[in-house]
N, C-alpha and C positions, 0 to 999 in steps of 0.2 A: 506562620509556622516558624518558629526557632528552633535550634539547637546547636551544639556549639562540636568544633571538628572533631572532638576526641573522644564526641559521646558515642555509646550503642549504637549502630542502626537501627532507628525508628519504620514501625510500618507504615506503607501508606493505605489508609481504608477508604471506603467510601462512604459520602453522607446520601445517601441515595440510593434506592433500594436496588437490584437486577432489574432491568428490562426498562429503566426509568428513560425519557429521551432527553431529559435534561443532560447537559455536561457535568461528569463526576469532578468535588472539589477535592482538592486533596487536604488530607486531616492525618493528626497522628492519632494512633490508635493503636490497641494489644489485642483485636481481634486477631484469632490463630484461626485458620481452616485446615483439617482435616486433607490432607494432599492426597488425591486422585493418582491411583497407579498407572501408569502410561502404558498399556499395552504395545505391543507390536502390531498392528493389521492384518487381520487373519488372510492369508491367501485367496478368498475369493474377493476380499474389499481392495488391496493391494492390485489385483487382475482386472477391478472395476476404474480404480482412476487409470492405469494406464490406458487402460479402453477410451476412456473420458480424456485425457490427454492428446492420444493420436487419432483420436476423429475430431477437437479445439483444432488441431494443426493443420488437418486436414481442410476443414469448413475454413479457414485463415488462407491457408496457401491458393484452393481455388477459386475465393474473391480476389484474392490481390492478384493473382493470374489473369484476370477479367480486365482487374484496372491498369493493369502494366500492357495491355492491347490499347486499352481507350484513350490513356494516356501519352501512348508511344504514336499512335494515330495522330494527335494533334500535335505532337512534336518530338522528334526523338529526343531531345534535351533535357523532355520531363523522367527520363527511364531512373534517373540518379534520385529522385524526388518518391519514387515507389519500392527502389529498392532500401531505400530508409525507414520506411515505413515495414517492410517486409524483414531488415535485421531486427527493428525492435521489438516486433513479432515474434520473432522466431525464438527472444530467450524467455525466459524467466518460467515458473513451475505452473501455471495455469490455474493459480489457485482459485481467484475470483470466478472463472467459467464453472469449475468443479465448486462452492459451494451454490453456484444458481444452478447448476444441475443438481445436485439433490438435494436442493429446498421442491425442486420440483417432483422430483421424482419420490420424494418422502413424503409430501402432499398430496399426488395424484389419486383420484379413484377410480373404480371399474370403469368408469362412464369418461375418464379422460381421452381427449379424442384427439390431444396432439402425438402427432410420428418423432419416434425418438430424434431421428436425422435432423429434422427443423428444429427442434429442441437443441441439439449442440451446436448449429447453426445460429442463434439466439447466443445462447451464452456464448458462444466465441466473440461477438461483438465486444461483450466487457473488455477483451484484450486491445482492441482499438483506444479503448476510453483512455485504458491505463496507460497506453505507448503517450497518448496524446498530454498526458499529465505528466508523465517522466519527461519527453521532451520541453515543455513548457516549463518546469521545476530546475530542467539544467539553464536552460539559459537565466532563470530568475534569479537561480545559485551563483552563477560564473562556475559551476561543474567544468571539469576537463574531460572527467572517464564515466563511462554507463556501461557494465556487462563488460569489463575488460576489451572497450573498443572506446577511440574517441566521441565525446558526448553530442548528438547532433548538431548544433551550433560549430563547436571546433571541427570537426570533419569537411561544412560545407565552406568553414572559412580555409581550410588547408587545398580545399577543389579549389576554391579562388585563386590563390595562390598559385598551385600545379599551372590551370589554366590561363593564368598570366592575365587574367581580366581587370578590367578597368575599378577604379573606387576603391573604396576601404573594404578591406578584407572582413575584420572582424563585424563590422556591420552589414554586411553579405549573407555573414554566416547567423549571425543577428534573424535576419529579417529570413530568412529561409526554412529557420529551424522551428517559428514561430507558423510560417504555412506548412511546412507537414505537423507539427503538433493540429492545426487546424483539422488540416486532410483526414487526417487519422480519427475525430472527432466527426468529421461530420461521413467516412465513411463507415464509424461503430453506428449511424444511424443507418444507414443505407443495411447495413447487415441485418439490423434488427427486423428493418422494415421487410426485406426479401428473404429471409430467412425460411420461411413456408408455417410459419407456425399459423395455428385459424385467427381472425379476422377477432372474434371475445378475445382471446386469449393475447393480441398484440394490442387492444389497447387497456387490456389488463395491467398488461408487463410495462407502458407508456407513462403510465402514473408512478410506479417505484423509477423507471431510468430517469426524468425529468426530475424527479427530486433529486436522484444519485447527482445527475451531471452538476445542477445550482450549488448542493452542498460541496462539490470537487471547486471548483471556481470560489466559492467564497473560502472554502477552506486557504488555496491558494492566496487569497488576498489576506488573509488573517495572519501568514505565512510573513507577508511581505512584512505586515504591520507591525508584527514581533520584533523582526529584526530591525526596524527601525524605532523600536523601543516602546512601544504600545504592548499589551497584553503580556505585564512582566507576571516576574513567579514561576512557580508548579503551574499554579492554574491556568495560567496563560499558555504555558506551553499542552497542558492537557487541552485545552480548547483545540489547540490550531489539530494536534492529534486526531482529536475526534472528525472535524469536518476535513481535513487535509487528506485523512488515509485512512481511518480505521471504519467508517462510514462504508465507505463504497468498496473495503477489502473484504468485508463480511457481511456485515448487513441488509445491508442494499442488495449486494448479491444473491442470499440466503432470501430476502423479502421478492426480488424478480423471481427467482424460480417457484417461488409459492405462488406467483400473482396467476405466472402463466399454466398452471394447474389447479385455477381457478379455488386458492384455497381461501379459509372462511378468516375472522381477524383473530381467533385463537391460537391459531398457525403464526398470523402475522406478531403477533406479541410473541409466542416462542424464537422467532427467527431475532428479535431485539433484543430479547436475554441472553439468546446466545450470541449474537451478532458484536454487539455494542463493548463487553468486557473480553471479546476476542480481538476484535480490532483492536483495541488498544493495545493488547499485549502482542499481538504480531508489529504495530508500527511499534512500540518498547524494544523490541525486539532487535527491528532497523536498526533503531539507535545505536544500543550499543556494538552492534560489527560494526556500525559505520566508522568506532574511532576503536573497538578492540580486533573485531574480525582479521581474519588471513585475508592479505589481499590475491592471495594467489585463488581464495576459492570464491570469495566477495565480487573479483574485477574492477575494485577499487582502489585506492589509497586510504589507509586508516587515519590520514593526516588531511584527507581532503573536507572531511565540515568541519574540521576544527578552523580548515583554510578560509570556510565560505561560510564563517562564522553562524552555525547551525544554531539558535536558540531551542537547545532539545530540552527533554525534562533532569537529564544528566548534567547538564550547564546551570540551570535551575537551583538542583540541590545542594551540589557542589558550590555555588554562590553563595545560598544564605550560608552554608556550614563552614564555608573557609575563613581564617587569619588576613589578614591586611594584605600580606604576602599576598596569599592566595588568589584575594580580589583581586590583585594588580598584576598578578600573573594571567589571568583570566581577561582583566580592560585592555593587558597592553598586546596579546596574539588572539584569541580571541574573533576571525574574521581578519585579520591581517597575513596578507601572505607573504611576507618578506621574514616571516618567522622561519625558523628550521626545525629540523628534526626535532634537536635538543630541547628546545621548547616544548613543542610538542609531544614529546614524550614525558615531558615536567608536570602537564596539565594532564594528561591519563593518568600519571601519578597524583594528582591532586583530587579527580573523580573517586580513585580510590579510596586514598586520605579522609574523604570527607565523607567518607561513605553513601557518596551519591550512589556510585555502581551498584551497590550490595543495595540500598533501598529500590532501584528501580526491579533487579531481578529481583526481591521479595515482592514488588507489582504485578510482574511479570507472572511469576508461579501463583498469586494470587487471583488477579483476571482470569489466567487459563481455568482455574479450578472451577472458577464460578459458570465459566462458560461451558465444558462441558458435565457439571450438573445440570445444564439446564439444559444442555445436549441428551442426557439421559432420562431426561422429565419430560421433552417435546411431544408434543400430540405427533408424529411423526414414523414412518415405516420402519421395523427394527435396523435394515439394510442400510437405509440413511443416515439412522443414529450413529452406525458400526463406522462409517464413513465421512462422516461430520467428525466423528473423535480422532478419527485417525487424522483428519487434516487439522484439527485443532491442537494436536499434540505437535506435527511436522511445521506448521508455521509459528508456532513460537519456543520450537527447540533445533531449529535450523540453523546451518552456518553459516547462507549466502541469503 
């Protein structure tokens, strides 16, 4: 794919149909869609996620209550090792639990026999998986900040420090942040597993999380592989997209709460058309706050992946489309942190320029669209439709 800095923003389409499980290549194209009007969430759907929200928080708060007994049992020392586990919990909008709750809950029939409670018990676990991949992601990054608090690694390296303890610090903080990323992974299985849902219906749900978890882990190494110069391009950076985040932010999630409502594979193929061109534009989404966002609402630095040299799909197009300048502005800060501000705010300028920014949201409002028509088409409970759009709208027109 060419184009040269000064041209139009080109779309990016796909060569692959909705619902495909292959990875979308990126291609220029004039297909236009027809844009979907973004309602608001009618006051009963609005009143269902918060419901769904503070019972996630609830089924979180009194497992980790459980392990901060079992853990404080075999040593008080471990108390700092679960309350880390418990801050990275406690943020973020609960998306993942809420769409495996009403894949479920949109699937069910008369005859389903799982109790609501265990059912949010279940999806709450997704929140583990995700703490355990943000943890593991900052230390792969050299990340500083997560949720406007220091990034697991740098936290446990600053306790070292405080504590005055022996060794190196930052490989303390290394090696710690790397066992609670664990912790947090093998207790999203303990949740799933005691969660109360019936005995079909968890190893229903066992076959989507086993896939979820492989495709998180290899997304992660795909991740690594980028940035050390493998899987160049759009394409490349679409790939790591798909198995790094957009996978298990939607689809997977949407496909568990189907499995455990024992639905059939026409359900399952809805959940991938909808699933697969949502994810992508929810992590699109990441992207671009991660170097335009307020970091006052993000809790981030808008300078921090340009620091930790992010291979996004914004770096991507912004590369093939830039001037000599451009590229050289891009090889020489680019993942170097001894850059400044000034820089960095030279290369936002350049995403611009090159109308990387402006193609990725035409991606963006593109994916969404496709996703909820297929949100609208889903063999699926009107309730859950009403509630799927609404989080389909809020994750890829969010600030943080």
């Amino acid at each position: 794919m060419t184009i040269t800095q000064h041209a139009a923003p080109s779309r990016l389409g796909r060569s692959r149909p909705a619902g495909s499980g292959d990875t979308d290549v990126v291609t220029v194209g004039t297909q236009h869609h027809a844009p979907v009007p973004a309602p608001s969430p009618s006051p009963l759907v609005a009143a269902e996620l918060d419901r769904l929200r503070e019972a996630v928080t609830t089924a979180l708060d009194g497992f980790l209550a459980r392990q901060r007994e079992i853990l404080a049992a075999m040593d008080a020392t471990l108390t700092p090792v679960v309350d880390e586990v418990a801050a990275l919990a406690a943020g973020g909008k609960r998306l993942r639990p809420a769409f495996a709750y009403w894949g479920w809950r949109g699937a069910r029939g008369t005859a389903d026999a799982e109790d609501e409670a265990a059912v949010f018990r279940a999806v709450a676990a997704l929140e583990f998986v995700h703490a355990s991949a943000l943890v593991h992601d900052d230390v792969m990054d050299g990340a500083h900040t997560r949720r406007g608090r220091p990034a697991t690694h740098v936290g446990f390296a600053n306790r070292h420090a405080v504590e005055d303890l022996g060794g190196n610090g930052d490989l303390f903080g290394t090696g710690a942040a790397i066992l609670v990323g664990d912790l947090a992974l093998v207790w999203s299985d303990e949740l799933l597993r005691t969660s109360g849902i019936t005995t079909p219906a968890l190893i229903r749900a066992r076959c989507v999380w086993d896939t979820m978890r492989t495709e998180v882990t290899a997304g992660q190494y795909l991740d690594l592989l980028r940035a050390a110069g493998g899987l160049p391009g759009p394409d490349g950076a679409l790939t790591v997209a798909r198995y790094k985040s957009a996978g298990y932010t939607v689809q997977r999630p949407l496909q568990l709460g189907a499995a455990i409502a024992g639905a059939g594979p026409e359900v399952t193929e809805a959940c991938t058309a909808i699933g697969l061109p949502l994810g992508e534009a929810f992590q699109l989404r990441d992207d671009v706050l991660g170097v335009f966002g307020n970091p006052a609402v993000t809790g981030k630095s808008v300078d921090d992946d340009f620091r930790e040299g992010k291979q996004t799909l914004l770096i991507a197009l912004a590369e093939e489309a830039a001037d000599d300048a451009g590229r050289r502005l891009l090889r020489e800060c680019l993942g170097n942190p001894d850059c400044g501000p000034e820089q960095f705010d030279a290369l936002r300028r350049l995403l611009e320029t090159t109308g990387a920014l402006a193609r990725v949201e035409e991606r963006i409002a593109e994916r969404t669209t496709l996703a909820r028509a297929a949100i609208a088409a889903a063999p699926l409970a009107r309730d859950a439709r009403a509630a799927l759009d609404a989080l389909a709208v809020a994750a890829t027109t969010r600030t943080a």
